[in-house]
C-alpha positions in Angstrom: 179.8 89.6 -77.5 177.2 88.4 -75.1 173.4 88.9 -75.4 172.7 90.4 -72.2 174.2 91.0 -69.2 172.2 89.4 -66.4 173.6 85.9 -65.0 171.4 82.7 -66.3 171.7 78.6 -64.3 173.1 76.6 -67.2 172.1 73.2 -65.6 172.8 69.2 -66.3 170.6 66.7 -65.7 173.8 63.6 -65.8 171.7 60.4 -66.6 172.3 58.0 -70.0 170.5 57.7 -72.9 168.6 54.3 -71.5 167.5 56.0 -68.7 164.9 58.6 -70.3 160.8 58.0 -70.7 160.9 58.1 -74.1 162.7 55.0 -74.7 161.2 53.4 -72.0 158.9 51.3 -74.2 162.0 49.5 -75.4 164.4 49.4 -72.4 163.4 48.0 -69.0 164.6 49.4 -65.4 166.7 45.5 -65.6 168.5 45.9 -68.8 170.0 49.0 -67.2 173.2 47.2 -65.9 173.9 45.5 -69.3 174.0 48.9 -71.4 176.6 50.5 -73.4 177.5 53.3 -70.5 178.2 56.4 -72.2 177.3 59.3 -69.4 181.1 59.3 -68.5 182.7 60.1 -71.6 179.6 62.5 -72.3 179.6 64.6 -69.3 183.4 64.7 -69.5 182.9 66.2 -73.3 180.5 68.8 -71.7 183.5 69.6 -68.7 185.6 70.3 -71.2 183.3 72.6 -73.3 182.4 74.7 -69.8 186.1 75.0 -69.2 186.7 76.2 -72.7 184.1 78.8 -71.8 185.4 79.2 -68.4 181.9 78.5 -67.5 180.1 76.9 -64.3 177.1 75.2 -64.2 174.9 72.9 -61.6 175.0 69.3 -62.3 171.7 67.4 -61.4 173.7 63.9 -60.7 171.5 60.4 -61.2 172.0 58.7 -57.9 172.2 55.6 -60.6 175.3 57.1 -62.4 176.8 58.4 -58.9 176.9 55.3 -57.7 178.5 53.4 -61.1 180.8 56.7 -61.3 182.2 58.4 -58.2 185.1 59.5 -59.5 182.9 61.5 -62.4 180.8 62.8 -59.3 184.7 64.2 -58.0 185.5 65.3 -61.5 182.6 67.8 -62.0 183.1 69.4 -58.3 187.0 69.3 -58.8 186.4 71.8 -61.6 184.3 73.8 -59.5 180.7 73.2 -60.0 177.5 72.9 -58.2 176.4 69.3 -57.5 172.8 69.1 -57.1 170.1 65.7 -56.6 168.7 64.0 -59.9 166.7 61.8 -57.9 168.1 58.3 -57.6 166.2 55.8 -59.8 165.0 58.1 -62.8 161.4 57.0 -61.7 158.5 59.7 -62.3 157.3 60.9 -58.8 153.9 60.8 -59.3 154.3 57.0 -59.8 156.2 56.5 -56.4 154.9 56.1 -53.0 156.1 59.1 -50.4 157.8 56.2 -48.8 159.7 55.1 -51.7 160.2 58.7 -52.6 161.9 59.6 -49.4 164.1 56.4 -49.4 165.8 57.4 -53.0 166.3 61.2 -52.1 167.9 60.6 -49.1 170.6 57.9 -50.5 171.3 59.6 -53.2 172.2 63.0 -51.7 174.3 61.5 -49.1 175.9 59.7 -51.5 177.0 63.1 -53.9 177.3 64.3 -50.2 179.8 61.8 -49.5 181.6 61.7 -53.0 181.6 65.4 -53.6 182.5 66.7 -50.5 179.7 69.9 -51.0 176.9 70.1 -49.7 173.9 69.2 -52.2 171.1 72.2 -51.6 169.2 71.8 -54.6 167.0 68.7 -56.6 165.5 68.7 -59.8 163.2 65.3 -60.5 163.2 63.2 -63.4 161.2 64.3 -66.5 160.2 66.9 -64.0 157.6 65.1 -62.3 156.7 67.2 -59.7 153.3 68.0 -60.7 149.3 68.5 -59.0 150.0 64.6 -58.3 153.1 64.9 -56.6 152.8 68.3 -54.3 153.9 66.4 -51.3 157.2 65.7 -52.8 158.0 69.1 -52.2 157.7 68.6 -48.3 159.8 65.8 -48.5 162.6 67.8 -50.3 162.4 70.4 -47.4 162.4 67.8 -44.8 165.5 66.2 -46.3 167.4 69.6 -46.2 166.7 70.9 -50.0 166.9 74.9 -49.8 165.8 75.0 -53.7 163.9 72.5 -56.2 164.2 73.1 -60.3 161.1 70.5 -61.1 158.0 72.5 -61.9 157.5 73.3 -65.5 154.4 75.7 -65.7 153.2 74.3 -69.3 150.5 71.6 -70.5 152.9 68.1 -71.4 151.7 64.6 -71.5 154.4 63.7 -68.9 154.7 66.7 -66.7 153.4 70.6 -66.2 152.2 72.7 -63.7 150.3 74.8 -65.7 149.4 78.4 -64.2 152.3 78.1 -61.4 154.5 81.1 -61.1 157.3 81.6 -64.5 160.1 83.2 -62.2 162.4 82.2 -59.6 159.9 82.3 -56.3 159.5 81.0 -52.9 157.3 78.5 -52.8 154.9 77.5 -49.4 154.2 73.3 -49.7 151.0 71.9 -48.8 152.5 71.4 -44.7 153.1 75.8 -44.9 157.2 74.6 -45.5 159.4 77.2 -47.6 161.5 76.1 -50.4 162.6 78.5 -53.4 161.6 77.2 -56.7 163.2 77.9 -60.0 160.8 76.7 -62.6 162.2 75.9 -65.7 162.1 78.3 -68.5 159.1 79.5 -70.5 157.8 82.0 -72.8 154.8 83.5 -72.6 153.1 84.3 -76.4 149.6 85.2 -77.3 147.1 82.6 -75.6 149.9 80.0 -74.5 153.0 79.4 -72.7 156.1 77.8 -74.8 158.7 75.6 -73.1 161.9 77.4 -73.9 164.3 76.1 -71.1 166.6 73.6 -73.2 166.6 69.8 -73.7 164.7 68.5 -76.6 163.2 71.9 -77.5 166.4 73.5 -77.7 166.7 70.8 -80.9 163.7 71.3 -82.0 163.1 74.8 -82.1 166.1 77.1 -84.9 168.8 78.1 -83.2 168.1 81.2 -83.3 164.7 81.1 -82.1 165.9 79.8 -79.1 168.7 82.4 -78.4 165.6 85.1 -79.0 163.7 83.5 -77.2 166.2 83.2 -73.9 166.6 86.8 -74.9 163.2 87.9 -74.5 163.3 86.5 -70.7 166.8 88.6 -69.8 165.4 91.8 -71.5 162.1 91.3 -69.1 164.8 91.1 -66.5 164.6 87.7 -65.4 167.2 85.3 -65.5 166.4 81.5 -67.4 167.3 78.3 -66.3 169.0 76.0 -69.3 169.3 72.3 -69.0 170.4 69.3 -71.2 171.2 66.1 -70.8 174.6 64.5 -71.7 173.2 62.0 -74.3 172.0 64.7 -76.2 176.1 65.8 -77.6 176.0 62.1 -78.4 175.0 61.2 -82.1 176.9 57.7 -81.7 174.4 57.0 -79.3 172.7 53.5 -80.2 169.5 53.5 -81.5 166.3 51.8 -80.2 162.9 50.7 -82.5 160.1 52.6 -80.5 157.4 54.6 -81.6 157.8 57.4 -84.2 156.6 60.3 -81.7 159.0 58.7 -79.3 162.0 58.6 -81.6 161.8 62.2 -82.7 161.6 63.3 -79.3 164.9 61.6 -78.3 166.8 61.4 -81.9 165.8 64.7 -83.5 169.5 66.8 -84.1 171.5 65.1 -82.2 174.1 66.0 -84.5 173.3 69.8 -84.2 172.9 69.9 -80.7 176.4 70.6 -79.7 177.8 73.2 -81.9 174.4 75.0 -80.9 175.3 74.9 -77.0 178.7 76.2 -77.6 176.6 79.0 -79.7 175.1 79.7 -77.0 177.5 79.9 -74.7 178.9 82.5 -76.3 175.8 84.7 -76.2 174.7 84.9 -72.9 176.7 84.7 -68.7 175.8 81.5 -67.2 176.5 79.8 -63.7 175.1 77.9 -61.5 171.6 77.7 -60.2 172.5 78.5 -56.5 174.6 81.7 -57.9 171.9 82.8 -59.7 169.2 82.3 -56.5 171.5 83.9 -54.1 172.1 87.0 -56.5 168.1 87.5 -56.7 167.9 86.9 -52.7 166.1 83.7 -52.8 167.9 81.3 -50.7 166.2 82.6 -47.2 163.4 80.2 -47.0 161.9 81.6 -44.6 158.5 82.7 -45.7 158.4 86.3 -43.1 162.3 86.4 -43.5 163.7 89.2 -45.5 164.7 87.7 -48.4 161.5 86.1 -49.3 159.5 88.7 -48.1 161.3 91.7 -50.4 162.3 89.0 -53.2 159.6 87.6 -54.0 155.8 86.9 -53.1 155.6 83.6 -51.3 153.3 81.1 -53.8 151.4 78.1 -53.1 151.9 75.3 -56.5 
C-alpha cells in the first residue's frame, strides 16, 4: 500500500564510483579511463528494479559515461524514461570558468540528444554545485535550452548549499531576469535547521524508516520530493580506495543496505519523472508573467 498519493521525481544521477568528490583525493580526472567500469551493469540493475515496479524515473546521464556507453543512454529511453544533463566532466561548477562551463553543457546534451532521440529539458550539476559562486550557471542552462535545473540544495554542506533558497518546486529569475523552474532537492525543515532528506548518501545514513517519514512529512504538507541516487551506491563489490575516514564513510557507509531500502521505498510512495511531476504542478511555462508561473508559483531570485 503506498504512503501517499501525490506523484514524487525518483531521479538518477548515472556517473561511476571514481567519478565522485569524495574519492577524489585518491583517484585523478587521468586514471578515469583505466578504471574498473561498473555504471553499465549498475544502471542496468536499477532498469530492472523500476520495471519490476513499473516505475519511471529521470536519469541525470554523465556526458563521460554517455560517451563510453551509448547504447546504455538507448537502453534507459527504450524503457521509457526521461533523459536529463549530468554535466559532462563531473567537475564542480564553481571551479569552472563560464567558458568552460558552457562548452561541457552544450556537448553533452547534444550528445543524449543525439543518442536518445528526446529532447533533454532538464540538468542537474555535479555534487550539486550550483551555489552563491556559480549563479551565472543558471543563465547558461537557459541559454542552452534547459526549461528546468535540479541543482540547488537549500542547506549548509562543505561542498554545496544554497541556504535560505526556496524548499519547493519554483520558478526561478537568474541574475540576467531569465526564467527557469527549479526543483531543489529535497529537505526537511525541523526546529532551528533544515535536514537534507532527498536520497544519496543520507538515504544510507539516516534508518530506513526515518527516511520514509521523513519523505512523508513533505507529501502530507502537499508537496511532492525529489529522490536521487547514484548507481554505485547498489554496488557493494565496488573496489575500495584508502582516503580519509570522513571521506570513506561518506561513500562506503551501507552499501549493502542501500538496495533492499530503495525497493522499500518503492513500494511506499508514486514516483515518476521530474518533468511529470513539474508539468502536473504547472511549472514548465518559464515565462515569468505567463500563466503558469504567475498562478504556480511566486517567481524567486537564488
Amino acid at each position: 500500500m503506498k504512503h501517499e498519493s501525490i506523484r514524487n521525481a525518483l531521479t538518477i544521477d548515472v556517473e561511476d564510483y571514481f567519478h565522485v568528490a569524495a574519492l577524489a583525493e585518491a583517484i585523478k580526472v587521468d586514471d578515469w579511463p583505466s578504471m574498473e567500469y561498473r555504471v553499465e551493469a549498475n544502471t542496468d540493475r536499477l532498469l530492472a528494479l523500476f520495471d519490476e515496479f513499473s516505475t519511471k524515473a529521470t536519469f541525470f546521464i554523465l556526458g563521460w559515461v554517455a560517451e563510453r556507453s551509448p547504447e546504455l543512454v538507448k537502453r534507459i529511453a527504450a524503457a521509457g524514461h526521461e533523459i536529463a544533463c549530468h554535466g559532462y566532466s563531473h567537475q564542480l561548477v564553481y571551479n569552472q570558468t563560464p567558458e568552460v562551463f558552457r562548452e561541457e553543457t552544450l556537448k553533452s546534451k547534444r550528445m543524449l540528444e543525439d543518442q536518445s532521440g528526446q529532447p533533454v529539458n532538464g540538468y542537474r550539476a555535479a555534487s550539486y554545485s550550483i551555489t552563491a559562486k556559480s549563479k551565472w550557471a543558471l543563465d547558461i542552462l537557459c541559454d542552452a535550452g534547459f526549461t528546468w535545473d535540479s541543482s540547488i540544495f537549500p542547506v549548509h554542506h562543505d561542498n554545496y548549499g544554497m541556504p535560505g533558497t526556496p524548499r519547493w518546486p519554483h520558478i526561478l529569475k537568474t541574475e540576467k531576469g531569465q526564467a527557469i523552474t527549479e526543483f531543489p532537492l529535497s529537505t526537511l525543515k525541523l526546529p532551528g535547521y533544515t535536514l537534507p532528506i532527498a536520497g544519496g548518501g543520507y538515504f544510507r545514513l539516516f534508518p530506513y524508516w526515518f527516511s520514509q517519514w521523513g519523505l512523508g512529512q513533505i507529501n502530507r504538507q502537499g508537496e511532492p520530493f525529489v529522490f536521487y541516487l547514484h548507481p554505485w551506491e547498489v554496488d557493494p563489490e565496488q573496489p575500495r580506495f584508502d582516503v580519509s575516514a570522513f571521506s570513506r564513510f561518506r561513500h562506503y557507509n551501507n552499501l549493502d543496505k542501500c538496495e533492499a531500502r530503495l525497493r522499500k521505498l518503492l513500494g511506499a510512495f508514486e514516483f515518476t519523472t521530474m518533468e511529470q511531476v513539474l508539468a502536473e504542478k504547472g511549472l514548465l511555462d518559464n515565462s515569468p508573467s505567463g500563466s503558469a508561473s504567475a498562478t504556480s508559483a511566486a517567481v524567486a531570485t537564488p
